[in-house]
C-alpha positions in Angstrom: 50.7 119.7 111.8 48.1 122.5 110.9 44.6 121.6 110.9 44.1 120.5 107.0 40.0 120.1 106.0 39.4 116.5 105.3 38.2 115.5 101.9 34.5 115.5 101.3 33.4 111.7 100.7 32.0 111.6 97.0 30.9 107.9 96.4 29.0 108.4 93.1 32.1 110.1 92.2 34.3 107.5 93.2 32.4 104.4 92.2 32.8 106.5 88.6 36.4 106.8 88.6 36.8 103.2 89.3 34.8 102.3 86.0 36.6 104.8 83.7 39.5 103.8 85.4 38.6 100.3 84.6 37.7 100.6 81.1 41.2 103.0 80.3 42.7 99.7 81.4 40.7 97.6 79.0 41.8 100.1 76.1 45.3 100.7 76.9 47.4 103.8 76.8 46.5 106.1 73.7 43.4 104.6 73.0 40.2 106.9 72.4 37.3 106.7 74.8 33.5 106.6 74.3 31.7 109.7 73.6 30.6 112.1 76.8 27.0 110.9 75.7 27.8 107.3 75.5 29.4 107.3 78.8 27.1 108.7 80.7 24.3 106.3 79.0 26.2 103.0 79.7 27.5 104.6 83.1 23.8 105.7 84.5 25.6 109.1 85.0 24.8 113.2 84.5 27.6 115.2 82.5 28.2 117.1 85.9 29.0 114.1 87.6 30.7 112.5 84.7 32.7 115.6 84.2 33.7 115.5 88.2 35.2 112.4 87.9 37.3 113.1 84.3 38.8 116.1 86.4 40.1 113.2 88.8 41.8 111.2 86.7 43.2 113.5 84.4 45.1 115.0 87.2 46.1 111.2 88.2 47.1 111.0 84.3 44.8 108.3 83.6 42.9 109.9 81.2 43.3 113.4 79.1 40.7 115.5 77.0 41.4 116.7 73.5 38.7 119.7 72.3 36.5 118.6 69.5 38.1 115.5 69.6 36.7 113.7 72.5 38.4 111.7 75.8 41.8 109.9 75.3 43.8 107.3 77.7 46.4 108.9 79.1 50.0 107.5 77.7 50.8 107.3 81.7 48.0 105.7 82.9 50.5 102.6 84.5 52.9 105.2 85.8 53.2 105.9 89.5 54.5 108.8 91.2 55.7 107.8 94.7 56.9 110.4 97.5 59.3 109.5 100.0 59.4 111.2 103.5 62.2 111.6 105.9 61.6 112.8 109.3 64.4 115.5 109.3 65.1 114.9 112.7 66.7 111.8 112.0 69.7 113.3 110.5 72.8 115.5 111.7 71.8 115.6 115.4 74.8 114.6 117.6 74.9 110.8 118.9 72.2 109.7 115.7 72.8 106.0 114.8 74.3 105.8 111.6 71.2 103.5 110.3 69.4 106.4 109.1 71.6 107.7 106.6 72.2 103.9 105.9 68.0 103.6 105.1 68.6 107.0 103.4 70.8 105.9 101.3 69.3 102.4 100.2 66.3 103.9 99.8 67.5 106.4 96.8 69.4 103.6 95.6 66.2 101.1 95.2 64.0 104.2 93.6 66.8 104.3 91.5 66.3 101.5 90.1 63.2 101.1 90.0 62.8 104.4 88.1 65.0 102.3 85.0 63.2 99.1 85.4 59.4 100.0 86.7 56.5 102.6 85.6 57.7 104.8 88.3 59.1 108.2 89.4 60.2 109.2 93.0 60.4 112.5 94.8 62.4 112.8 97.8 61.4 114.9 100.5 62.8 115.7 104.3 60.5 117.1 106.9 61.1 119.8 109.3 60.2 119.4 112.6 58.6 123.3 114.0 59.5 124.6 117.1 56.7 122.6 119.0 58.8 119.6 117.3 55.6 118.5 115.4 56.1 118.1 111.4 54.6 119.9 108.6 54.0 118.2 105.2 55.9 120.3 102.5 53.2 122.0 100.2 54.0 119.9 96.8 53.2 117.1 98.7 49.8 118.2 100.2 49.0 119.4 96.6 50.1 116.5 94.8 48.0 114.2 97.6 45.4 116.9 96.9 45.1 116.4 93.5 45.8 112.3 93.8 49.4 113.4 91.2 51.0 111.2 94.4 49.9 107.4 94.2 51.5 106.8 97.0 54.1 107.3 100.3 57.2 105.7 101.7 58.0 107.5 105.1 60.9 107.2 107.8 59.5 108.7 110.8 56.2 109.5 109.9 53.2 110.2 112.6 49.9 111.0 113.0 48.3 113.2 112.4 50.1 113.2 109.0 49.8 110.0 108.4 46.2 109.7 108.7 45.8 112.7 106.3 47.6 111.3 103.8 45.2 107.8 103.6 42.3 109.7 104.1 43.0 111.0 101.0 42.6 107.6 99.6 46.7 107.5 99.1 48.4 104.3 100.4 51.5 104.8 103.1 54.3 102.6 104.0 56.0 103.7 107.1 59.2 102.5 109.0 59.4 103.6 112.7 56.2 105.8 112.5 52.3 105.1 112.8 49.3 106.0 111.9 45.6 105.3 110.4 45.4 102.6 107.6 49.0 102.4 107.3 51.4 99.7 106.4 53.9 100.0 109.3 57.6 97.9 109.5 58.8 97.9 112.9 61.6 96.1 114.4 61.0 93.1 116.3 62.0 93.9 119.6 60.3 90.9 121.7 62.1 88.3 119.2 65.4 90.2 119.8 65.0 89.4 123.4 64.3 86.0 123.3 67.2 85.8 121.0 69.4 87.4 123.4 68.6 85.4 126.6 69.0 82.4 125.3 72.3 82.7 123.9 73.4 84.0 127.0 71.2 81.3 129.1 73.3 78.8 126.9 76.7 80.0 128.0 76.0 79.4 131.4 74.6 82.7 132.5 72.0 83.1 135.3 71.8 86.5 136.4 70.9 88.2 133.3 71.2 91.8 133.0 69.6 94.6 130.2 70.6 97.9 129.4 69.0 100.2 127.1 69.0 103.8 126.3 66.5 106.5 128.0 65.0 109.5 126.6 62.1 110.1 129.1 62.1 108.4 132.0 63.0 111.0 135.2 62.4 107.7 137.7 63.3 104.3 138.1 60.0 103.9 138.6 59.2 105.1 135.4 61.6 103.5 133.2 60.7 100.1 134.9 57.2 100.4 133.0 58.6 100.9 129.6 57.5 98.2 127.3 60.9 97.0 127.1 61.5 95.9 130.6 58.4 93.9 130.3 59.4 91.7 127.3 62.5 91.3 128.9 60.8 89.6 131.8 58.8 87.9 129.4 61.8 86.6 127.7 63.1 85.3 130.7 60.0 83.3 131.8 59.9 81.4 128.8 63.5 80.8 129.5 62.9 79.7 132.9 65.0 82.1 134.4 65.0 84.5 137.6 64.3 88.8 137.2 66.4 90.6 139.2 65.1 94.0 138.6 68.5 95.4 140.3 69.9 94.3 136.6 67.8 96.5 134.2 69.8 99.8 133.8 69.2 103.1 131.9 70.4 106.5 132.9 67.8 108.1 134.5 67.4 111.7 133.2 66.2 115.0 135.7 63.5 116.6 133.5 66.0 119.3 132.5 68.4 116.0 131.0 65.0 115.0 128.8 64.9 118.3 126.8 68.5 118.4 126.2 69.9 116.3 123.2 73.2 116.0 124.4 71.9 114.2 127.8 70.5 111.0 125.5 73.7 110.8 123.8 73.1 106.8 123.5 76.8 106.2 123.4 77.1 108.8 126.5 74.5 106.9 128.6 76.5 103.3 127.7 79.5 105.0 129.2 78.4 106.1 132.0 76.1 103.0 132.7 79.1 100.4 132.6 81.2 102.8 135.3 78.2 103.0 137.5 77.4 99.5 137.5 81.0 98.1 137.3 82.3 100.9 138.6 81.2 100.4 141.9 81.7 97.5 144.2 78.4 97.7 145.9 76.4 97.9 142.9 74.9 94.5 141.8 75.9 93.0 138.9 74.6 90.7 136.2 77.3 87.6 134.8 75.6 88.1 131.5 74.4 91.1 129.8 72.4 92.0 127.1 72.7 96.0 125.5 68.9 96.6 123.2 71.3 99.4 121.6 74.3 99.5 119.3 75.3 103.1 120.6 74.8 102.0 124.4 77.5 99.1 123.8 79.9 101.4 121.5 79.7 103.8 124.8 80.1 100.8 127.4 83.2 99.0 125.8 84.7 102.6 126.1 84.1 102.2 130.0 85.2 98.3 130.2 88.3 99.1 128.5 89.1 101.7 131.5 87.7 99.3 133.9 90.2 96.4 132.4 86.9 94.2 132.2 87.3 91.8 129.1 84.1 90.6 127.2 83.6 87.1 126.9 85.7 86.5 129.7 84.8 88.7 132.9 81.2 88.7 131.1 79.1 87.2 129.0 77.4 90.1 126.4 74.8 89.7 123.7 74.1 93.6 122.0 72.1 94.8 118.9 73.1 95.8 115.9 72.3 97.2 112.2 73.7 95.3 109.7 76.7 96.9 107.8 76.8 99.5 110.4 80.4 101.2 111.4 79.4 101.2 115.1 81.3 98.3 117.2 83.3 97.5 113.8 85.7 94.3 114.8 84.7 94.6 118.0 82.2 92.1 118.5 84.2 89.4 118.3 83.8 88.2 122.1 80.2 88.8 122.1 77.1 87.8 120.3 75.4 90.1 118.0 71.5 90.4 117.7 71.1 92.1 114.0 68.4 93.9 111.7 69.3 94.4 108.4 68.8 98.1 106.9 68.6 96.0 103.1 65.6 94.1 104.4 64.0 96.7 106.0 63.8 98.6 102.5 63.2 95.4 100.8 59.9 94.8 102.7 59.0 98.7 102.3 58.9 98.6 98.8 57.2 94.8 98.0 54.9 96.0 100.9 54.0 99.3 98.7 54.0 97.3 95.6 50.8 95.1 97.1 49.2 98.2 98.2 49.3 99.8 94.5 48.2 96.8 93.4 45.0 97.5 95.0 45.0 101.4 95.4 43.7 101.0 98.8 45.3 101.9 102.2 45.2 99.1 104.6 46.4 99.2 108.0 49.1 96.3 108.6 51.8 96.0 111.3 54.7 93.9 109.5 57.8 92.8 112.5 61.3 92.6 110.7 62.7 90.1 112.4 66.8 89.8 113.7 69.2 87.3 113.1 71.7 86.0 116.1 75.4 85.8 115.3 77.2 83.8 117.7 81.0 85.0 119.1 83.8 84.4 117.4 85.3 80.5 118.3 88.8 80.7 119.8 
């Protein structure tokens, strides 16, 4: 993102919009204000000052003036205007889960209605990664964060440095699979998913437990067996009481060429590929239970099982993640046991998360986990 000039901090200034802010909220929508004079008086303010801070809030329509006829509460002083943000890189690139269109899509249904039953309007906004593959705010959102005409953000995707921009302009951020400064952030809980996993598949008798998961970077085992992943799946297995066999823990390893081509990290691609090499070959060690961190690495890997004649639940024990509602591994999980987030909760906690931080009109930085349910295989 282009450098953008942070906002001078003005605390006489602000300490004064909370007070006319308060007092609006005493008179209601409509209502007339105290005189300039008056105010400044009772506030312990100059007209400069005073005049500073009406500019404020009558561009976050909390207040509006009326010549010769003095300072009025703004009829939308309890409306909100939220933006929501899309990292455009989430959508029509080849091998993308389908969970993004899925948030998409029960997001803009949720602002909908919203919009009908709350004080609130929504803008929808999808952002463009450059060349260097960084993303750019569009310019009505920087102006209407500018001008505090946004009360607040709901982001897919979003990073820093854009997310610290944002709350440094005082507005408050929720973010799902993003980060940044002073910002709620929903993430998925990936330690719990493990533990779920393991010990469903310690309970069917497995022992040798095996992990797959895709790869985007790594260009050496070495490498990939750093990534956080690996350690809370050896973490999950401790508490278990079970044995690491590091010989289990499989991604594709990518040459650096691989890692800036898309079609290399095809997740369902690397799943394929993964399952021949491993069960494939009669050297390579294999796990009697498995457990896939990635919907698209199983939908690729039952391809290869199929070819290879090996049955799930029978020949091997697998647990894999899923997305609730998704159409990837539709009726096939039948032999296994599914580890699964639900998109509708996700967006659920996004939007009771931004109503707390409206509330209080203050960004905080907060890390909520949403966590997975376990559904057991099929009985037959």
């Amino acid at each position: 993102m282009k450098q953008i000039k942070q906002p001078k901090a003005e605390t006489k200034v602000e300490v004064l919009c909370r007070r006319l802010h308060e007092i609006a909220l005493e008179k209601g929508a409509n209502a007339q204000m105290p005189t300039v004079r008056t105010l400044c008086e009772e506030l312990s303010t100059t007209r400069v000052t005073l005049d500073e801070a009406l500019n404020i809030l009558e561009a976050k329509n909390i207040l509006y003036r009326r010549q010769r006829m003095g300072i009025f509460v703004s009829p939308k002083i309890h409306h909100k205007t939220i933006s929501i943000l899309f990292d455009g890189s989430l959508f029509g690139t080849t091998g993308i889960s389908p969970i993004w269109n899925m948030l998409w899509v029960q997001i803009a249904q949720e602002a909908q209605l919203r919009s009908g039953t709350k004080n609130e309007s929504y803008t929808f906004h999808l952002m463009i990664p450059g060349s260097d593959g960084s993303s750019e705010l569009p310019d009505e959102v920087k102006q209407g964060i500018e001008t505090h005409r946004i009360h607040a953000v709901l982001a897919i995707g979003l990073q820093n440095p854009v997310c610290s921009w944002i709350t440094d302009h005082g507005i408050p951020c929720v973010v799902f699979a993003g980060i940044g400064s002073h910002v709620t952030c929903l993430h998925l809980d990936a330690y719990m998913m493990q533990r779920l996993a393991v010990a469903t598949l310690k309970e069917q008798g497995c022992q040798r437990l095996g992990f797959w998961f895709p790869n985007w970077s790594a260009t050496s085992r070495e490498e990939f067996l750093r990534f956080e992943g690996v350690y809370e799946f050896q973490q999950a297995l401790a508490e278990a009481g079970l044995p690491y066999y590091p010989e289990l823990v499989n991604a594709q390893i990518l040459s650096p060429l691989e890692v800036s081509s898309p079609f290399s990290r095809i997740n369902q691609k690397q799943g394929y590929q993964l399952a021949l090499e491993v069960f494939g070959n009669p050297e390579q060690a294999k796990p009697d239970g498995l457990f896939i961190g990635d919907d698209m690495v199983t939908d690729g890997a039952l391809a290869a099982f199929e070819e290879l004649g090996l049955h799930v639940g029978n020949d091997l024990k697998v647990v894999t993640h899923a997305n609730a509602g998704s159409p990837i591994l539709f009726s096939r999980t039948k032999n296994m046991a599914v580890v699964e987030f639900d998109p509708h909760e996700i967006v659920q906690v996004m939007f009771s998360s931004l109503d707390d931080l409206l509330l209080d009109s203050i960004p905080k930085s907060n890390f909520l986990p949403i966590q997975p349910k376990i559904r057991l295989p099929l009985e037959r």
